[in-house]
N, C-alpha and C positions, 0 to 999 in steps of 0.2 A: 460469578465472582468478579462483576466488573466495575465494583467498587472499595471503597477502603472498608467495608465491613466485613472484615479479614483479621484474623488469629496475629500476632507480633511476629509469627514465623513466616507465615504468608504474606504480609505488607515487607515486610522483609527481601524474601527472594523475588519480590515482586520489583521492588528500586531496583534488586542485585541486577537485575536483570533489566532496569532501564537503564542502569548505566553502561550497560555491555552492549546492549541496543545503541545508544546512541555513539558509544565508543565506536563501533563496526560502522556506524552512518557517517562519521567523518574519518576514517580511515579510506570506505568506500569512495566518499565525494571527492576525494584526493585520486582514483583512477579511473579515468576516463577515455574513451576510444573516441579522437576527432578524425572524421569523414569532413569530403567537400562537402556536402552539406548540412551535415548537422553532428553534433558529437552526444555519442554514448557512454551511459554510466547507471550504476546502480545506487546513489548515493540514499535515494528513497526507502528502500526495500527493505533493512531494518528498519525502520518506523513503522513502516507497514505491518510488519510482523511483530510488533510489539503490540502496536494496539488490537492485533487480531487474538492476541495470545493473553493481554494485560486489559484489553475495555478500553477507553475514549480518554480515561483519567492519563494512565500511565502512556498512553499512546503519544498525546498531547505533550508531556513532559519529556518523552524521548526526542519530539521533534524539537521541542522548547533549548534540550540543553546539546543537540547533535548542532542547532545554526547556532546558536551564542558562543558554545566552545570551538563550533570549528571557526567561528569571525575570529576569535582572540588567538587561537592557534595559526591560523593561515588567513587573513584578512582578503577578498575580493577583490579585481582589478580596480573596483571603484573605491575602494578605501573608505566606505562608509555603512554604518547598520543603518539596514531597513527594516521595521519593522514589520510591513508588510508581506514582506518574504520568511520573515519568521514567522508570519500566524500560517501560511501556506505550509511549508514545514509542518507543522504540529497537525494541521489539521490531516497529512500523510497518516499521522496516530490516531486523528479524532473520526473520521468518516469510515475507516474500514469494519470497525463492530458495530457502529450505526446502519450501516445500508446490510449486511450482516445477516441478520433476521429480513430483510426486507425483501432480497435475494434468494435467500435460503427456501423461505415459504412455497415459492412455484415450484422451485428445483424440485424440493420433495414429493411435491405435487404431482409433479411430470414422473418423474420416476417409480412413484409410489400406484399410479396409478392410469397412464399413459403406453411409459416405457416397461414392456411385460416380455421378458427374453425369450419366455415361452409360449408368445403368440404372436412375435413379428412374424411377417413376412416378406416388407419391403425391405432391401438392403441396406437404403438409409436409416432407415431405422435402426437395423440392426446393430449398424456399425456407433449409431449413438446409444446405442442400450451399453456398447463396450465402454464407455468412457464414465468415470467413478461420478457420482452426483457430486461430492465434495471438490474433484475439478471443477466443472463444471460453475457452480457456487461462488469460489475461489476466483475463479478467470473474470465473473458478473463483479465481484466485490470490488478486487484490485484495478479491471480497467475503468469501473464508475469513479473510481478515488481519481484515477490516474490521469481521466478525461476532465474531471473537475479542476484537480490542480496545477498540471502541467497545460492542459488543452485550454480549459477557461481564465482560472485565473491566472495565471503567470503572464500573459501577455499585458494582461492588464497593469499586473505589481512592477513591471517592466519598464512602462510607460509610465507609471509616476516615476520613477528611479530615473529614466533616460531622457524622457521629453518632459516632465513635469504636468501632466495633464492626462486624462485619457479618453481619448478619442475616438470614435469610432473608427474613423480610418485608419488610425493609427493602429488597434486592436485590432483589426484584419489585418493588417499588412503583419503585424509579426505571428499571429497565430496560422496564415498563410505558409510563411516561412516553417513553420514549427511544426507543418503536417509531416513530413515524413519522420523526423528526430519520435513526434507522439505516435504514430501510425506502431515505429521500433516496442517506443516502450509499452503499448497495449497489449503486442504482441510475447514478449520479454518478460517485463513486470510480474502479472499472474504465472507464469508457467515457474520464473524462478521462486515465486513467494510459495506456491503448492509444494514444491519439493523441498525449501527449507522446511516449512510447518509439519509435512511428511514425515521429517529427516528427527527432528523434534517430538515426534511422536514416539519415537524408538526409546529414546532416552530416560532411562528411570530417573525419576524424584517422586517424592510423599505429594501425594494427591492430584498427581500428575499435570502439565503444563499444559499441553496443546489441548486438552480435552476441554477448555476453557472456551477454545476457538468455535467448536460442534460446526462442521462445516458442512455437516450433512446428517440427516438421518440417515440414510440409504449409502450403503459403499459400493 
């Protein structure tokens, strides 16, 4: 159901819930934890969960109205939209149900047919037979998104924004900078998005939410 070919109640609680996604994404981007060298925040993480939750469509549209409302709410040091940084945004929404299945497939794979709790014997193993497939999934999904837009592109969106141009030197030198702040969020990112989607799973509605996600065949 990761398209608008959905019931008027369904395309319905499906905006209800882009708005609430993107509402929480600039609430979120407003608290931030600045370190000497790099500053932390979750301002992504509803985007993320919306298009794991809503498809590519609604994901996209969460990022779209989380940087436009939050520029007109609270404008940037630089005082100006960039577009660039709003397709990055959206795309928080648009890559995580695309890579999704692409991820998903080996996990199952490995677990369904690798990972057998009943014929380990080495203790690595073992200890990964203990961790749910749907983690596992989850942590591949979120840090590919995370390495893509934070680690790849952003340095780049940066560099037309700051120097006008972009350069290869210039793109190493800030993605250099930006190892440890992304190193944080690889680490962060998935583990916080598994236990909202989790969390989310509890919660009764008519045809259920997260089950949208499928983040694993195997639990």
């Amino acid at each position: 159901m990761h398209n608008f070919n959905r019931s008027a109640g369904e395309n319905l609680r499906a905006f209800i819930l882009t708005g609430l996604f993107a509402s929480l994404g600039i609430v979120f981007q407003r608290f931030s934890i600045s370190l000497p060298l790099m500053r932390i925040g979750i301002g992504p993480i509803p985007t993320i969960v919306s298009g794991m939750l809503l498809g590519p469509v609604f994901g996209g549209i969460t990022g779209l109205l989380k940087d436009v409302v939050g520029f007109l709410v609270a404008p940037p040091a630089s005082g100006s939209f960039f577009p660039p940084i709003t397709i990055i945004q959206m795309l928080y929404g648009i890559l995580p149900p695309l890579l999704l299945p692409i991820f998903r497939t080996p996990v199952d794979w490995i677990w369904g047919r690798l990972v057998d709790t009943n014929a380990i014997q080495r203790r690595g193993l073992r200890w990964l037979s203990g961790l749910p497939a749907r983690l596992i999934t989850c942590y591949l999904v979120v840090a590919a998104t995370q390495f893509i837009n934070g680690g790849l592109l952003m340095p780049a969106a940066l560099n037309l924004l700051l120097d006008g141009k972009i350069a290869w030197s210039l793109w190493l030198a800030r993605f250099t900078t930006r190892i440890p702040q992304q190193v944080a969020f690889l680490v962060g990112y998935p583990l916080i998005t598994y236990v909202i989607i989790e969390a989310l799973e509890r919660v009764p509605a008519r045809g259920g939410v997260v089950r949208e996600a499928v983040l694993s065949r195997h639990s």
